[in-house]
C-alpha positions in Angstrom: -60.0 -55.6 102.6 -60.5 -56.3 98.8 -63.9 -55.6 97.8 -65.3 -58.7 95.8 -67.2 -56.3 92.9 -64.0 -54.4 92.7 -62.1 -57.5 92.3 -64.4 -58.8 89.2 -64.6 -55.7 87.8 -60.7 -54.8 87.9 -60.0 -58.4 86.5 -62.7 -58.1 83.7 -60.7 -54.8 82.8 -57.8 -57.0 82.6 -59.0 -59.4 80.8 -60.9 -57.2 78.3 -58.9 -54.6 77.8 -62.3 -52.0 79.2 -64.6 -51.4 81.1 -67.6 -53.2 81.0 -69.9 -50.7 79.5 -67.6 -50.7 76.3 -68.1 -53.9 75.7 -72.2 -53.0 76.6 -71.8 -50.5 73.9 -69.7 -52.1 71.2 -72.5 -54.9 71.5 -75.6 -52.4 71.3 -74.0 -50.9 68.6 -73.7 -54.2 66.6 -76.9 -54.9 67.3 -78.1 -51.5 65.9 -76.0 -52.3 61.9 -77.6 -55.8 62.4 -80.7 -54.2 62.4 -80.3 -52.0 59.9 -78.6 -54.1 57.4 -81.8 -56.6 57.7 -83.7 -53.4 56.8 -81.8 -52.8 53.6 -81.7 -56.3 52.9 -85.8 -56.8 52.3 -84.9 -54.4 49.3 -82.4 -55.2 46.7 -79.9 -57.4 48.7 -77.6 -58.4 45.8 -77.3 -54.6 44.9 -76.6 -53.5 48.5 -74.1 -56.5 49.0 -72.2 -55.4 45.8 -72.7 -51.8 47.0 -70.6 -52.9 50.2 -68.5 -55.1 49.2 -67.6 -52.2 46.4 -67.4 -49.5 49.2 -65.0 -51.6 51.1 -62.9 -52.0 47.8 -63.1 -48.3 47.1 -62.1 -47.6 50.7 -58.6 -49.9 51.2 -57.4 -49.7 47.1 -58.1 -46.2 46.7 -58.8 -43.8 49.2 -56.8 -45.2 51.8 -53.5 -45.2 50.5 -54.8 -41.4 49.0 -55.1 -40.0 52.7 -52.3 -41.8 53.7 -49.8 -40.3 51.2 -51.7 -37.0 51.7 -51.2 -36.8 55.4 -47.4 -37.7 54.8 -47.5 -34.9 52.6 -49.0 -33.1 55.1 -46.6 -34.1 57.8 -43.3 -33.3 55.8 -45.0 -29.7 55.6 -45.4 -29.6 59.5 -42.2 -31.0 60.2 -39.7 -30.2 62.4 -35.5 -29.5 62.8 -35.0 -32.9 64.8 -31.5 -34.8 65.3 -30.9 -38.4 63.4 -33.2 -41.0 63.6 -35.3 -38.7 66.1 -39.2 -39.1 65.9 -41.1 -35.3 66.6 -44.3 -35.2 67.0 -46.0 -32.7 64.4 -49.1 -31.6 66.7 -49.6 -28.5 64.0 -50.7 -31.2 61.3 -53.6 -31.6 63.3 -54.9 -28.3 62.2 -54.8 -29.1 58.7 -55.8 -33.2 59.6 -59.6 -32.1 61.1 -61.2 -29.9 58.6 -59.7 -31.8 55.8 -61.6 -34.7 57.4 -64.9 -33.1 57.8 -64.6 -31.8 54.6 -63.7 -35.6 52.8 -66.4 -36.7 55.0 -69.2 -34.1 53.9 -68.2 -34.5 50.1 -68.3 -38.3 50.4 -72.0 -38.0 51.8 -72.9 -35.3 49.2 -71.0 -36.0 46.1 -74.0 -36.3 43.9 -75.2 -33.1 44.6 -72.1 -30.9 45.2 -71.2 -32.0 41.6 -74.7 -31.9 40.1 -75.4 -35.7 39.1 -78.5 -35.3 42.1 -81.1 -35.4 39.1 -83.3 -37.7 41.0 -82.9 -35.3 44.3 -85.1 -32.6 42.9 -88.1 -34.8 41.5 -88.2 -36.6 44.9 -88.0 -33.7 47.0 -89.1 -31.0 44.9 -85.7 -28.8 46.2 -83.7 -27.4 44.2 -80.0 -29.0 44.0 -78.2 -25.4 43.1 -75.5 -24.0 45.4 -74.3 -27.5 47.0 -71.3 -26.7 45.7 -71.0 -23.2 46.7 -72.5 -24.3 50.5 -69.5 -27.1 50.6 -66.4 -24.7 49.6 -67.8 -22.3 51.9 -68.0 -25.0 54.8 -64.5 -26.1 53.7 -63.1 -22.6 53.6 -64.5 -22.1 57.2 -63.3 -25.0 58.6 -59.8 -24.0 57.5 -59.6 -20.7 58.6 -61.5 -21.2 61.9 -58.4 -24.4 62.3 -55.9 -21.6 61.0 -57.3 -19.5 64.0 -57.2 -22.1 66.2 -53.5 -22.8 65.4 -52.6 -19.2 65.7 -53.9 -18.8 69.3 -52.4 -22.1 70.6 -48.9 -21.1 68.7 -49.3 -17.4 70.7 -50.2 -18.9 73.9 -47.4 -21.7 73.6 -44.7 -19.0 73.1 -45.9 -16.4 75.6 -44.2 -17.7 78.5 -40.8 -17.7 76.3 -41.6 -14.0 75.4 -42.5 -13.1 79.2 -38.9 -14.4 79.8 -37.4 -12.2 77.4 -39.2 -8.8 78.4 -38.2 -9.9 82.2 -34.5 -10.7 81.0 -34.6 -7.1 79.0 -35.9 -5.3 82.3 -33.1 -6.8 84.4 -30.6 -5.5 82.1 -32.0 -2.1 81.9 -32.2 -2.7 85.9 -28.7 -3.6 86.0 -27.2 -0.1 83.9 
């Protein structure tokens, strides 16, 4: 027996692609930059709408086809031996992908300090600005070796059952003398 909420819930799935509390929070979340966008707005709208519109620019002109061309660097460093016209997925690029990211993301945020054009920071907060820089190479080098790390483990653990094989292949021939 079909159950009717199962029924409109399955063919809303269908329909839309998700569930319904997606599209529940993909709305509250446009509700939330509506919000704050009529917040900024009762400042200097024309500056913040040039800001934007500027941002977006930046973002598809510039650094876009930047991290594109840098993770196809990236990927031809990761590669693999693969036959013609074969596709193999590079999961080791990942490892440089991530902290890269955080890293882009956490100098995007703090550029103005990190490369000492923060003048206003210190008369409104009465903090020094010193050692951003320091702070974001250190997160940055971190964030590599910590990924490094990371891809070290999963490499050893990935290869362990190949080496198990080999010591158990070694014993059977010392078995078999």
């Amino acid at each position: 027996m079909n159950h009717p909420t199962k029924s409109a819930a399955a063919a809303f799935r269908h329909r839309y692609g998700a569930s319904p509390l997606h599209l529940l929070l993909t709305l509250a979340c446009f509700a939330l930059a509506l919000y704050a966008g009529l917040r900024l707005f009762k400042g200097d709208t024309i500056g913040i709408a040039i800001w934007f519109v500027g941002a977006a620019l930046l973002h598809d002109l510039v650094l876009l086809p930047a991290y594109s061309l840098t993770d196809h660097a990236a990927q031809l460093c990761f590669r693999r031996r693969a036959g013609a016209g074969e596709r193999v997925p590079r999961p080791g690029v990942n490892y440089f992908r991530v902290p890269a990211f955080i890293a882009g993301v956490l100098f995007l945020v703090w550029w103005p300090l990190i490369l000492q054009q923060g003048g206003h920071y210190t008369a409104s907060t009465a903090l020094s600005a010193d050692g951003f820089l320091a702070r974001w190479l250190l997160i940055t080098a971190a964030l590599f070796i910590s990924s490094a790390a990371a891809w070290l483990v999963r490499s050893w653990l990935r290869l362990r059952p190949s080496r198990e094989r080999a010591r158990a292949q070694k014993r059977a021939r010392k078995a078999t003398k």
